[in-house]
Structures are given as C-alpha cells and as structure tokens.
C-alpha positions as CSV (number, residue, x, y, z in Angstrom):
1,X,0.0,0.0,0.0
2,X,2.8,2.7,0.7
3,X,4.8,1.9,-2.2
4,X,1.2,2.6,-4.1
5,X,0.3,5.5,-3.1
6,X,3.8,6.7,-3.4
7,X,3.7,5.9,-7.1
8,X,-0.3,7.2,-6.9
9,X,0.7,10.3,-5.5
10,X,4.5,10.7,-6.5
11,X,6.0,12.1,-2.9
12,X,7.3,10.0,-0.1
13,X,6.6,12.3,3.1
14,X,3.7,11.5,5.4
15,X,2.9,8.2,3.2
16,X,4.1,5.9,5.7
17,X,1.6,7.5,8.6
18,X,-1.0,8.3,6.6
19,X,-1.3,4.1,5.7
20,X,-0.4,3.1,9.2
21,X,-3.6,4.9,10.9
22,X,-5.6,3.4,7.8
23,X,-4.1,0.0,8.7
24,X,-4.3,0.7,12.4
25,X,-1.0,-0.2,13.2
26,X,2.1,1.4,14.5
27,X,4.2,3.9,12.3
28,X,7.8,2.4,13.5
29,X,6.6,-0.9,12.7
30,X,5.2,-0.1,8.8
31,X,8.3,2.2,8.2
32,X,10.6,-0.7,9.5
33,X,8.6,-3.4,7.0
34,X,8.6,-0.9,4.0
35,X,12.4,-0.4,4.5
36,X,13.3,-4.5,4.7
37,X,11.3,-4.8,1.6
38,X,12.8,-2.2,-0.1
39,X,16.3,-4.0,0.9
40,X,14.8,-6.9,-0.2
41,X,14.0,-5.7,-3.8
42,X,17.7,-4.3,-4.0
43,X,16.4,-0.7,-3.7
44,X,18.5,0.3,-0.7
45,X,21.4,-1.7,0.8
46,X,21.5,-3.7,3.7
47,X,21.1,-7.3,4.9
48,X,18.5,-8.7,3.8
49,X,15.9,-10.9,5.1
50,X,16.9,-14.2,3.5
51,X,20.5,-13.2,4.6
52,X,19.8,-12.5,8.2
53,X,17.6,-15.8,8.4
54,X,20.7,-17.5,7.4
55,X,22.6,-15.7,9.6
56,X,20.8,-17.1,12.5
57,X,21.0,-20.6,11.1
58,X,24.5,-20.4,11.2
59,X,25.1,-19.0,14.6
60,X,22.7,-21.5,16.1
61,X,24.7,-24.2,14.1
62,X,27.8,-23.1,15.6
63,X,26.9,-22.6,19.0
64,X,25.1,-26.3,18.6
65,X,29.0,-27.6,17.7
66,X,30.8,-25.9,20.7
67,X,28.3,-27.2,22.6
68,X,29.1,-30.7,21.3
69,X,33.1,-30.1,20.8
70,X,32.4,-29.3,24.8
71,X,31.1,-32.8,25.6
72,X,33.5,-35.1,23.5
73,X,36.4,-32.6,25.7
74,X,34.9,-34.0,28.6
75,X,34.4,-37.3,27.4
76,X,37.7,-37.8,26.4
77,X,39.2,-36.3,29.6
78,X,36.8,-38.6,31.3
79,X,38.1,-41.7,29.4
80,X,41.8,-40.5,30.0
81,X,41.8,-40.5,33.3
82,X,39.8,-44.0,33.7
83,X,42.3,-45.2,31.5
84,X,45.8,-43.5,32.9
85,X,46.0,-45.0,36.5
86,X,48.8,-42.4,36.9
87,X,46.4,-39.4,36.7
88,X,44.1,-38.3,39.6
89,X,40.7,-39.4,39.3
C-alpha cells in the first residue's frame, strides 16, 4: 500500500503514517517493514531478510558444535583418566 500510493501520488513524506492509521498499526513498525522490503527488492542496501535468516541458522549451528566439541572434551578427559591410572581421578 505505501509503495502505491507513493507511485499514486508521486511524494514519499507522510505516506508511511497516513497508511499506518488506515491500517491501524504502529508507524515504527510499517516504516521498518517498507524499509526490509525495499532492501529486499535491491532498492536500498542492507542485509536482507533471506540473509539475516541464514545468519541465524548459522550461529545456532555453531553454538550447537561448541556445545558438542564441549562434551566429547569431557568425554575424552573422562576416558583418560579411567584409562591412565597415573592421573588423579
């Protein structure tokens, strides 16, 4: 609807609030959605969505493997000291 009535009515100021009280929702919220899918079309730079989901796939990947790498540590200091009767258990 904003990017309508921008090309409906060719300017860009008070667009965004105008639609939001039509739509009943909060300005911050519309003028945050119109700018990611203006990133997302390439308009203006940023990350966009399909970036920043995989973003978050990553990090949640990686703090998946420390939290294994963390276990097999433990596991194999476990082992080594069941096996070594030198060390302390």
């Amino acid at each position: 609807m904003v990017h309508e009535a921008i090309a409906t009515t060719g300017e860009r100021h008070g667009v965004i609030t105008r639609v939001a009280r039509q739509l009943s929702i909060g300005t911050e919220s519309l003028r945050n959605w119109v700018h990611q899918s203006e990133v997302d079309a390439g308009a203006r730079s940023g990350i966009s969505t399909e970036e920043r989901l995989r973003v978050a796939q990553l990090e949640r990947e990686v703090r998946e493997l420390r939290r294994a790498n963390e276990i097999l540590k433990a596991a194999a200091s476990f082992f080594a000291r069941e096996l070594d009767p030198r060390l302390p258990k």
